[in-house]
TORMAR-282290 format. One record per residue (C-alpha): residue number from 1; residue in three letters; chain; x negated, y negated, z negated. Coordinates in steps of 0.001 Angstrom, whole numbers, always signed. Layout:
% residues N
NUM_ALA_A_X_Y_Z
...
% end
This chain:
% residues 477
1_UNK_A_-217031_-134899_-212711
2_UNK_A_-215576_-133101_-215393
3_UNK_A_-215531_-129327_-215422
4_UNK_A_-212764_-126767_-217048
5_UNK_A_-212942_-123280_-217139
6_UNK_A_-209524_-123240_-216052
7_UNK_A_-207351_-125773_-213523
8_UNK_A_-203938_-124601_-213405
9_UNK_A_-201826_-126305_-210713
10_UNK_A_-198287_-126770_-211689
11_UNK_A_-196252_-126808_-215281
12_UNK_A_-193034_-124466_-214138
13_UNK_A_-192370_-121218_-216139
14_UNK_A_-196217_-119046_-214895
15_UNK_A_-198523_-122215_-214616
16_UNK_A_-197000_-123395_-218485
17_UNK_A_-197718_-120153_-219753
18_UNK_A_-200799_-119243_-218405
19_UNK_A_-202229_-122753_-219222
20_UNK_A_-200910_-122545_-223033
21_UNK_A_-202876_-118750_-223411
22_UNK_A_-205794_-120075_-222423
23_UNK_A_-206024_-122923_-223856
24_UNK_A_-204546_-120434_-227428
25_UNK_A_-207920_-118638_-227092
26_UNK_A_-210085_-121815_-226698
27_UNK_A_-210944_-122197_-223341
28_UNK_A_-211007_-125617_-221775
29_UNK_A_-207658_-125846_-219367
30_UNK_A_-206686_-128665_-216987
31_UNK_A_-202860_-128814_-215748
32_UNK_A_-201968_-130952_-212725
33_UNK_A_-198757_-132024_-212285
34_UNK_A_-197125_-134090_-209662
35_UNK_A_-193745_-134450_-210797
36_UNK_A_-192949_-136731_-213686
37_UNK_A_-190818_-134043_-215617
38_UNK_A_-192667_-130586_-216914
39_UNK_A_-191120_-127727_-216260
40_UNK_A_-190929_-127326_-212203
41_UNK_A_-188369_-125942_-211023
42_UNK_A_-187403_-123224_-213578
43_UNK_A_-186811_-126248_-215843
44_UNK_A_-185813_-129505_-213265
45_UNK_A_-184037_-127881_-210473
46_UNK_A_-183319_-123901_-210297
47_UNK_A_-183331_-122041_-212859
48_UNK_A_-181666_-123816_-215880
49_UNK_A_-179679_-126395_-214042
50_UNK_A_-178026_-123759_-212387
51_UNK_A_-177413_-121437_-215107
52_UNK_A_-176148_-124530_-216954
53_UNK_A_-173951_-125581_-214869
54_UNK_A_-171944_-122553_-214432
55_UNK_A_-171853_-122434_-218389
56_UNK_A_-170163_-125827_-217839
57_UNK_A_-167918_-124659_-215190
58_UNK_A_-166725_-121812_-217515
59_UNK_A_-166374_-124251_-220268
60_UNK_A_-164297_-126799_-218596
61_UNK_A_-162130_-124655_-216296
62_UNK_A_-161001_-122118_-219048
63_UNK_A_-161514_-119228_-216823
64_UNK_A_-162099_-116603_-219633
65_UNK_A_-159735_-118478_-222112
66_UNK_A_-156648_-118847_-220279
67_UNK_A_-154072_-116890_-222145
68_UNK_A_-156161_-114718_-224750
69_UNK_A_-154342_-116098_-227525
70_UNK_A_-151027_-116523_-225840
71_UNK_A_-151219_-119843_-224639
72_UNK_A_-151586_-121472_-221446
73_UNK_A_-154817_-123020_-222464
74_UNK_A_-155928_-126088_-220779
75_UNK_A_-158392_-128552_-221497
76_UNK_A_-157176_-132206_-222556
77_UNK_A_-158986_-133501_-219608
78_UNK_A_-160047_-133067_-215806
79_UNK_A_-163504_-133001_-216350
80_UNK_A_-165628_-136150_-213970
81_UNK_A_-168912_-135109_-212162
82_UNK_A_-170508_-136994_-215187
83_UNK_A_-168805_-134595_-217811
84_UNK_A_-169597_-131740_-215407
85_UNK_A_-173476_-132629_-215025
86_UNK_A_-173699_-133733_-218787
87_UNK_A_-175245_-130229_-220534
88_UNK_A_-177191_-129656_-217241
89_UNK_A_-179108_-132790_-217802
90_UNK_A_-179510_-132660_-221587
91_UNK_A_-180578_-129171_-221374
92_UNK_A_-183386_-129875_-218622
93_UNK_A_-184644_-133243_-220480
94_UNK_A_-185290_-131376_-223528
95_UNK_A_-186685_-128182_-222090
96_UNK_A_-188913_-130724_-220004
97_UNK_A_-190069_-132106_-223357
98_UNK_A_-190667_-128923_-224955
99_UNK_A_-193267_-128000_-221923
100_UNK_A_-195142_-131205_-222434
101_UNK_A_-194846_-130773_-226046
102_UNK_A_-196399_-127063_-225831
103_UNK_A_-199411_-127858_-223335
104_UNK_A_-200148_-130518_-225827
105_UNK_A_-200145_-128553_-229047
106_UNK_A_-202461_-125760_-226716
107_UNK_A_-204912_-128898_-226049
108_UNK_A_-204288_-128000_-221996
109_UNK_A_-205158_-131544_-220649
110_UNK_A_-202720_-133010_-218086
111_UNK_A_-203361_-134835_-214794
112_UNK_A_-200718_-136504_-213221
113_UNK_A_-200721_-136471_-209756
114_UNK_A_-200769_-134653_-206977
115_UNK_A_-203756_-131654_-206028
116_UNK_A_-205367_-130784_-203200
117_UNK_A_-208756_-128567_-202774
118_UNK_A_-212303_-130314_-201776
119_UNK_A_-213739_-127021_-201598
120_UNK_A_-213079_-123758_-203640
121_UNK_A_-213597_-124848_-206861
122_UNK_A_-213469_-128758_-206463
123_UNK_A_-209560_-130165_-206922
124_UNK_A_-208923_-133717_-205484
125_UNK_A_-206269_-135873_-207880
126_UNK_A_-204042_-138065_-206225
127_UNK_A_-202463_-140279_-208341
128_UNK_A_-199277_-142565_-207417
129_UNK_A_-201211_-145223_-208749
130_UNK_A_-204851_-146073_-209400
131_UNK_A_-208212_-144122_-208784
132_UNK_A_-207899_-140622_-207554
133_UNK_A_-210306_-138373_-209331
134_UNK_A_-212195_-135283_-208714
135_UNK_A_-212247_-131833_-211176
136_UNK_A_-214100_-128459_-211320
137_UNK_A_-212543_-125409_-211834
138_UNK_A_-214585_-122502_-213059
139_UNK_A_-211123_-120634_-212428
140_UNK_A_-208199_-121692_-210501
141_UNK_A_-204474_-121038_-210599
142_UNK_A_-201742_-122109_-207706
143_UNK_A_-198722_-122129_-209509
144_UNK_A_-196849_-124733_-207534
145_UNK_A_-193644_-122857_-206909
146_UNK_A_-191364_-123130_-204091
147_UNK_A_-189031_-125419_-202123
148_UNK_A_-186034_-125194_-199858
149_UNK_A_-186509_-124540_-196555
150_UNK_A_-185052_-127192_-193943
151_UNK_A_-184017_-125821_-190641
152_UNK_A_-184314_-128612_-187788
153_UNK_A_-180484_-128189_-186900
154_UNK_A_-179120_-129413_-190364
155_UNK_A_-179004_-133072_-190915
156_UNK_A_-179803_-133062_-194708
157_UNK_A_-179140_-136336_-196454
158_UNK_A_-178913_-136050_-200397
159_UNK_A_-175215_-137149_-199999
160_UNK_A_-172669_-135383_-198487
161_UNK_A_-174899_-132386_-196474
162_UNK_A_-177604_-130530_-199762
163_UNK_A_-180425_-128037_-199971
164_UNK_A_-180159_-126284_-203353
165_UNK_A_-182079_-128846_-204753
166_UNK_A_-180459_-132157_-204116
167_UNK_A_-176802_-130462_-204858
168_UNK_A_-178066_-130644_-208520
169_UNK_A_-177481_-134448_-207897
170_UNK_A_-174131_-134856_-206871
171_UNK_A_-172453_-138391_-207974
172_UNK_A_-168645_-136863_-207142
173_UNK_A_-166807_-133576_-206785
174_UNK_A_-166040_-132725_-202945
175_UNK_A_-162776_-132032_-201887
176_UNK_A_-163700_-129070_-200644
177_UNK_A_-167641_-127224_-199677
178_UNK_A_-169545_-124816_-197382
179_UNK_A_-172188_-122660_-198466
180_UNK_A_-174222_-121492_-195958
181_UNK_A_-175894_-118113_-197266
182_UNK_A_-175168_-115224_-199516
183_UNK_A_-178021_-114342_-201500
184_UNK_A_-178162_-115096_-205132
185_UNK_A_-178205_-118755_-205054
186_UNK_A_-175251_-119213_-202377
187_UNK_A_-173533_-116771_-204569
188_UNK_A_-173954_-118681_-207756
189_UNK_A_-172910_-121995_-206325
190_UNK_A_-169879_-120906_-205082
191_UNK_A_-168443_-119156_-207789
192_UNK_A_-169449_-121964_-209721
193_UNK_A_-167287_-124955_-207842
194_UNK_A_-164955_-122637_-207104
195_UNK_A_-163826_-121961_-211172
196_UNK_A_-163880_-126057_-210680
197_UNK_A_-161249_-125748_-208607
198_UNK_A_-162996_-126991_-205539
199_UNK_A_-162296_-124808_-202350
200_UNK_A_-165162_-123098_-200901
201_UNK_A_-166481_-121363_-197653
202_UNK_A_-169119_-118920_-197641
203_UNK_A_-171057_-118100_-194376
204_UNK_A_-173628_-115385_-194118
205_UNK_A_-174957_-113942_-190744
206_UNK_A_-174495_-110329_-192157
207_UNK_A_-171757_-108270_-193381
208_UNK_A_-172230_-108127_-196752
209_UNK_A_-173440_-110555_-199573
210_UNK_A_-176425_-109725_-202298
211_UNK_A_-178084_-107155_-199914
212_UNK_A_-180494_-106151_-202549
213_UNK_A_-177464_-104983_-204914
214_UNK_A_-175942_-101801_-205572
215_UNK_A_-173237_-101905_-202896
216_UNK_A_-170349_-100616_-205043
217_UNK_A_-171584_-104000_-207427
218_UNK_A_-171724_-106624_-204530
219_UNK_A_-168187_-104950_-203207
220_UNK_A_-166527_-105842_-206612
221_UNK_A_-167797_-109510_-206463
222_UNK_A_-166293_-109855_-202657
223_UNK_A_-163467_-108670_-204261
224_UNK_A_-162943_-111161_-207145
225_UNK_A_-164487_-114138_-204931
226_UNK_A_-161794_-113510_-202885
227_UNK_A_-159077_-113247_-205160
228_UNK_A_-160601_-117108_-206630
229_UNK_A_-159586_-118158_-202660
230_UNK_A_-163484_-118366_-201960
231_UNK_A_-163476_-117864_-197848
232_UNK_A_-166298_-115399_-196632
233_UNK_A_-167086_-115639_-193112
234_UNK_A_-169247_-112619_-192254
235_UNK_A_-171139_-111601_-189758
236_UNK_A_-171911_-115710_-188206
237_UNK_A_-173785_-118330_-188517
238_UNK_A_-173742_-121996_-188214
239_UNK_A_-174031_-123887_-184649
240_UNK_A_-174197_-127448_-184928
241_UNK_A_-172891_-130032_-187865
242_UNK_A_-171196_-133491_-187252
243_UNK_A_-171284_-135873_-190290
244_UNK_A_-169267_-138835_-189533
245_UNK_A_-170721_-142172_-190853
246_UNK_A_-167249_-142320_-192798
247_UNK_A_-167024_-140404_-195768
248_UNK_A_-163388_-140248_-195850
249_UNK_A_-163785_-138561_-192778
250_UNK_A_-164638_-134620_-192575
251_UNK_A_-167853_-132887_-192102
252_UNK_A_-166862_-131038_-188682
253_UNK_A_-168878_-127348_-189099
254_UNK_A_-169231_-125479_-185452
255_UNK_A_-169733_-121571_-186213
256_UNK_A_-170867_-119649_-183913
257_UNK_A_-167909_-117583_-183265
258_UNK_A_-166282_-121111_-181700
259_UNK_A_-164348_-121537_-185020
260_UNK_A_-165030_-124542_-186540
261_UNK_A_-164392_-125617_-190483
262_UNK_A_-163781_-128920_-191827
263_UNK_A_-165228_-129612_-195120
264_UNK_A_-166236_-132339_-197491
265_UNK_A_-170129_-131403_-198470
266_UNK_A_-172336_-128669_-196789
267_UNK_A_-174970_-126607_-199205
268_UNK_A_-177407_-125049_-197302
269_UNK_A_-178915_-122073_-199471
270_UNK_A_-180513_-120011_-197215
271_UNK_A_-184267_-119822_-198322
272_UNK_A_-187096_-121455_-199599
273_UNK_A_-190891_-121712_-198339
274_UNK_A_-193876_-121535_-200725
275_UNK_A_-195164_-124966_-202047
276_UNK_A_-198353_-124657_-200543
277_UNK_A_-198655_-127701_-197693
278_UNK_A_-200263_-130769_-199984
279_UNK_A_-203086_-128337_-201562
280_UNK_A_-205040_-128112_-198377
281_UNK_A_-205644_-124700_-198263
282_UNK_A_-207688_-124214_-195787
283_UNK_A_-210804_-126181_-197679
284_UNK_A_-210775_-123385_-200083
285_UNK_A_-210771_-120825_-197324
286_UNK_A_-207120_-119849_-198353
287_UNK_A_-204750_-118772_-195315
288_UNK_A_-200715_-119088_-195986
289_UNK_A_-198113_-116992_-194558
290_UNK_A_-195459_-118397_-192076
291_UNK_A_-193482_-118737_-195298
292_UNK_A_-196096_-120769_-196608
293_UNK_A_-196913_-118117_-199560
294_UNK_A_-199924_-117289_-200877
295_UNK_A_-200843_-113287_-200371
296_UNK_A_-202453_-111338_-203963
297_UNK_A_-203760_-108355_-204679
298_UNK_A_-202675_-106574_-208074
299_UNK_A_-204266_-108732_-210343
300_UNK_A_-202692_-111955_-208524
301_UNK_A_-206189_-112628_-206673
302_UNK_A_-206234_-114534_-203478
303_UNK_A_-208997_-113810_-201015
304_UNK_A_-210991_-116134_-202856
305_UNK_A_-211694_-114088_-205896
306_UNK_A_-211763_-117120_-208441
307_UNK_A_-208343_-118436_-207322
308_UNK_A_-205183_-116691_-208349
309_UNK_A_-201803_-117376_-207378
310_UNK_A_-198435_-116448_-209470
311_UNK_A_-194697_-117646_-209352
312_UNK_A_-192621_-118347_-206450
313_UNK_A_-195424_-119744_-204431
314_UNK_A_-196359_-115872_-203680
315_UNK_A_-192711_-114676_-203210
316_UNK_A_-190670_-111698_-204392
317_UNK_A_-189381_-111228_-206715
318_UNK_A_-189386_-115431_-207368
319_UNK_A_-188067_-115180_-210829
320_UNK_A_-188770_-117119_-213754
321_UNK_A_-188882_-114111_-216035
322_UNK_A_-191197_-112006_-214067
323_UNK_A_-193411_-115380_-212971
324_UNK_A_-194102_-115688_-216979
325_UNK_A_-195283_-112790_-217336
326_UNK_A_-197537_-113113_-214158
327_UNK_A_-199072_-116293_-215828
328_UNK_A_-199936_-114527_-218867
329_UNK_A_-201192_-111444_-217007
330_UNK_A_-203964_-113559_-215082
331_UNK_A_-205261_-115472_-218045
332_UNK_A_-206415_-111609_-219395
333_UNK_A_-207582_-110777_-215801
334_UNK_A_-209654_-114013_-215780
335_UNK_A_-211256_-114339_-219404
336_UNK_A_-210399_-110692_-220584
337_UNK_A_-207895_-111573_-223382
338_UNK_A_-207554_-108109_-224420
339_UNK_A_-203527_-107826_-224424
340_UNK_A_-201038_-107868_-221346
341_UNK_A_-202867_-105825_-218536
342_UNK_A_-200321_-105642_-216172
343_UNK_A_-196415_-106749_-214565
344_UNK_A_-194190_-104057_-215042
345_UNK_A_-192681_-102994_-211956
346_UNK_A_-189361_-102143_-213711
347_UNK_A_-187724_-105557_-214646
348_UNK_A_-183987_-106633_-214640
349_UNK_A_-182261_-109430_-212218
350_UNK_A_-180039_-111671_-213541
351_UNK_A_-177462_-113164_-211238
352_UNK_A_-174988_-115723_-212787
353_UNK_A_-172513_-115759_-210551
354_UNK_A_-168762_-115807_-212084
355_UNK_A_-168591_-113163_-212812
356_UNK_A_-172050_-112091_-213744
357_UNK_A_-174201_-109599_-211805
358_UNK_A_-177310_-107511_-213586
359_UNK_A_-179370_-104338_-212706
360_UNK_A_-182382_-102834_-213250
361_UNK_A_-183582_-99498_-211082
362_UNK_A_-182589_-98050_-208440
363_UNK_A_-179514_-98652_-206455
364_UNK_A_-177037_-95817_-205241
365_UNK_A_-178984_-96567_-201809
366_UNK_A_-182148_-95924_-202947
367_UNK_A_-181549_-93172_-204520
368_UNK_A_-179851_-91344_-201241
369_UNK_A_-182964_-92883_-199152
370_UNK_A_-185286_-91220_-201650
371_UNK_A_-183110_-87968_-201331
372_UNK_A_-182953_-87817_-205013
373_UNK_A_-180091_-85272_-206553
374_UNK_A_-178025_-87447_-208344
375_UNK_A_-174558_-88140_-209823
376_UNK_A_-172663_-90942_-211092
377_UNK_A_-171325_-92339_-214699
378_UNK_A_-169041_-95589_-214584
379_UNK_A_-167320_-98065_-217256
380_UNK_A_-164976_-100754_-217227
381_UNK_A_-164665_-103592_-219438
382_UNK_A_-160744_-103344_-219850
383_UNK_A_-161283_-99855_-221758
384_UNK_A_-163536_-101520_-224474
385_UNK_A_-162399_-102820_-227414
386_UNK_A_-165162_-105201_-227492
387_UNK_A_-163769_-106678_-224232
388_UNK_A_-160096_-107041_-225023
389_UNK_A_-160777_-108611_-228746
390_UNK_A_-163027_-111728_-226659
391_UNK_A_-160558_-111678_-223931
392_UNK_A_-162658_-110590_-221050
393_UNK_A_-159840_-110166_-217780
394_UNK_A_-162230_-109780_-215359
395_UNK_A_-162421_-106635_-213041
396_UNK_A_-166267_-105750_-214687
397_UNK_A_-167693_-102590_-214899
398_UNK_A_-170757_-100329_-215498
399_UNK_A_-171985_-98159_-213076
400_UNK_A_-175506_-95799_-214236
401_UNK_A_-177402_-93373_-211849
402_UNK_A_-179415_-90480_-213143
403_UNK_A_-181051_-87626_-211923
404_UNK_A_-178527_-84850_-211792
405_UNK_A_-181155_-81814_-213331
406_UNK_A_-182779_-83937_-215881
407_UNK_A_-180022_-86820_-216560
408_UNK_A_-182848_-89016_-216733
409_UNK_A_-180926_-92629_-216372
410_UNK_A_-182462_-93884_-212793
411_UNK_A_-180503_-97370_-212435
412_UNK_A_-178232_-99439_-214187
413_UNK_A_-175910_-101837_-212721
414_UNK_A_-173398_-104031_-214367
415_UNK_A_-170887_-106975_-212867
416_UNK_A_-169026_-108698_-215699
417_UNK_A_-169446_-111350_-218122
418_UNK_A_-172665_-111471_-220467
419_UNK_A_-173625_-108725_-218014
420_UNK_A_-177283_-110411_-218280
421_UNK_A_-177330_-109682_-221817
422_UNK_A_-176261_-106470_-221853
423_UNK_A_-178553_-105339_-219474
424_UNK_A_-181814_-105114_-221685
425_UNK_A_-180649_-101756_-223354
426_UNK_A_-180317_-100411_-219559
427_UNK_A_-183853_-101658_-219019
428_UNK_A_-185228_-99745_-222004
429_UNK_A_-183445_-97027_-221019
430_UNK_A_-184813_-96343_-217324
431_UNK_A_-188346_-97617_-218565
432_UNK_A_-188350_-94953_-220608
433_UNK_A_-186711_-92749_-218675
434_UNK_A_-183971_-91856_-220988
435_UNK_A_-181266_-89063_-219953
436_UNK_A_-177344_-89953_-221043
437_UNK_A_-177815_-87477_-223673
438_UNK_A_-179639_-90109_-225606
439_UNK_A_-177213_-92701_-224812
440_UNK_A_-174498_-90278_-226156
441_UNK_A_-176527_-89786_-229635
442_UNK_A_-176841_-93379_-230563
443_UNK_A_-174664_-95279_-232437
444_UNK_A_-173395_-98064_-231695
445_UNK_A_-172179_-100933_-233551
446_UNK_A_-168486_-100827_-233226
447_UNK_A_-166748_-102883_-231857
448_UNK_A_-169479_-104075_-229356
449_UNK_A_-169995_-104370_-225235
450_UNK_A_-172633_-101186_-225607
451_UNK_A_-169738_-99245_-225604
452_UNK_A_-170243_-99513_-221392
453_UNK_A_-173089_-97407_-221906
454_UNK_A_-171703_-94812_-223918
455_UNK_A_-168139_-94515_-221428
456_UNK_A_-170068_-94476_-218640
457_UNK_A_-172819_-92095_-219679
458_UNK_A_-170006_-89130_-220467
459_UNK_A_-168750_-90308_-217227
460_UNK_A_-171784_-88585_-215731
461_UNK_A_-170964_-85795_-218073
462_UNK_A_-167410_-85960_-216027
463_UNK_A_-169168_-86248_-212771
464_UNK_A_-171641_-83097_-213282
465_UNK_A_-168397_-80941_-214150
466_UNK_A_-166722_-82266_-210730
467_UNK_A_-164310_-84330_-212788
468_UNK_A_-162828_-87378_-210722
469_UNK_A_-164671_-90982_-211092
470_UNK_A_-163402_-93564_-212703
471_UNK_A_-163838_-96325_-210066
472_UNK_A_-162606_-94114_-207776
473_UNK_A_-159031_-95810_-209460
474_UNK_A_-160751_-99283_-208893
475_UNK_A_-162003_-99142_-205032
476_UNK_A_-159123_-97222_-203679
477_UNK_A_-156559_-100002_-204661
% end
């Protein structure tokens, strides 16, 4: 039996990472993976597909073109689901490649196949074809991300009725589609086949989408869904689904408020459960949560003290940035690397939704719920320069929080295009709890989007001396 000081279980965005540092500083590293693409799903079916494809919505419906330069722009072609899916695919192949590629050049050694524990440090192989094989793991990392959860009442097929997996796979454009759920992936997919000009419902069994978001943020993006013809049925849920055998024929949605929607395809985006059912937990002495997550302690430990667990498989936050980082971190905690010691706790989201969403901090919420003193700054794209020269038309804006005494900069929350990008000066800023008067002191390159910061910063000036908000002029339209 061969032994490794390392087995890392999975190649997404934590197990690639924290097989490649270990195998950097020379120890011996196995990587099992059961898919026949690197990458998991950060690579192969969340992260960058998604994000790709609403670059290719933007590019093919002209939705930040139309009309900058006084014409009504159009492309010289409806673009097919094959155009559509074209960059997606590309994009994933050769970030795929660049995976395997890495591990190799880190001398990890790959196992294809699919893992499962003999005992705590034993890992069973199965391969889809020949002799399964047995390896030893001086350390062990679960890094075998997440999938989408299948409720009993949903007839999923891969066709016409998707989890946010299989809609990645689509072979035509529907007519028309119903997303059930509004957290950050329903959001994302509907914005995105909306700007393709497909019509979409949105059902969520609250009152408001993005719960985690500043409210005056998720409010705006209502707002400009709604204006794009996106339906959002609040406050229901769905009862039962009828997909005729005919697929001329519409899928027949029951809500539970007795109305019932007919649509073309169904997305069901509504959660996803830990990977965790084919590694046979329980041999290891592991125990999973009704999610099927793994639980850690600070340093990613699982009860067992020689397994760790990072990524999606353990839950929040579930992002690819933050699950990177988590990868890394272990590899110190495990061999004593001597460089990243911890996860910051202060980290942005990214939400690419059209348009985008991004914050770091705290939210107006939080702030009240923490009874913190605090006041208000706020920008909007259309008084940039930056924004008009590039064309931006959306309704974005800035919105900062500080601590009214100190003006130490609390939260930062931005909806508006490249708002992902522009949110790293925001993180520095509450990291190291900056006030606005350091905002107001640096230059800027000029013309440039960081001119949100500086507006909205002697906005809080404005708001300290009782001077009247500017989105006050935006929400009470």
């Amino acid at each position: 039996m061969d032994r490794y000081e390392l087995i890392v279980i999975g190649s997404g965005p934590a197990g690639e990472k924290a097989a490649v540092k270990a195998g950097y500083f020379g120890y011996s590293v196995a990587l099992i993976e059961k898919e026949k693409k690197y990458g998991g799903a950060g690579v192969q079916t969340g992260t960058i597909p998604s994000k790709t494809l609403k670059e290719s919505a933007l590019y093919f419906s002209g939705v930040y073109e139309k009309g900058i330069y006084g014409l009504d722009y159009k492309f010289s072609h409806r673009a097919n689901v094959d155009d559509f899916m074209y960059r997606k695919n590309l994009v994933s192949k050769e970030l795929g490649q660049e995976v395997g590629e890495n591990l190799l050049r880190h001398n990890v050694e790959v196992f294809r196949g699919s893992a499962s524990f003999v005992d705590p440090h034993i890992i069973e192989i199965q391969k889809k074809a020949g002799t399964d094989i047995l390896i030893y793991g001086k350390k062990i990392l679960i890094a075998t991300g997440s999938y989408p959860f299948h409720p009993v009442n949903i007839p999923f097929d891969g066709k016409r009725v998707h989890d946010s997996d299989s809609i990645l796979e689509i072979e035509r454009f529907p007519n028309s589609i119903l997303v059930l759920g509004a957290g950050v992936i329903g959001c994302e997919y509907a914005t995105i086949y909306s700007a393709m000009g497909i019509k979409v419902h949105m059902v969520n069994n609250k009152n408001e989408i993005l719960g985690f978001a500043d409210h005056e943020i998720s409010a705006s993006l209502i707002s400009q869904m709604m204006k794009k013809d996106i339906s959002i049925h609040f406050n229901v849920s769905v009862e039962s689904l009828i997909v005729p055998e005919d697929e001329d024929k519409s899928i027949k949605v029951k809500l539970t408020d007795g109305q019932v929607l007919k649509v073309d395809m169904f997305l069901f985006a509504a959660g996803r459960n830990g990977n965790t059912r084919p590694l046979k937990c329980k041999n290891a002495g592991l125990e999973v949560t009704d999610r099927e997550a793994l639980k850690v302690n600070e340093q990613f430990q699982t009860s067992i003290p020689h397994i760790y667990s990072v990524g999606d498989v353990i839950g929040f936050p579930a992002l690819a940035s933050t699950s990177m980082d988590q990868g890394r971190m272990v590899v110190e905690h495990m061999f004593h690397a001597g460089d990243l010691q911890s996860v910051s706790n202060i980290f942005p989201y990214g939400i690419y939704t059209i348009p985008e969403i991004s914050m770091v901090g705290l939210t107006e919420q939080q702030t009240k719920d923490k009874k913190i003193n605090y006041c208000l700054g706020f920008s909007r794209y259309k008084d940039v320069s930056r924004a008009r020269i590039v064309g931006i038309q959306d309704e974005g804006f800035m919105k900062i929080i500080i601590e009214r005494e100190s003006r130490i900069i609390l939260g930062v929350h931005i909806i508006g295009k490249l708002a992902s990008e522009i949110i790293h000066y925001g993180l520095t800023l509450v990291q190291d709890k900056k006030t606005i008067g350091d905002v107001i002191s640096t230059v800027f390159n000029y013309p440039t989007l960081h001119d949100l910061y500086k507006y909205a910063s002697y906005d809080c000036l404005g708001d300290l001396a009782g001077h009247k908000l500017k989105i006050q002029e935006l929400v009470t339209k």
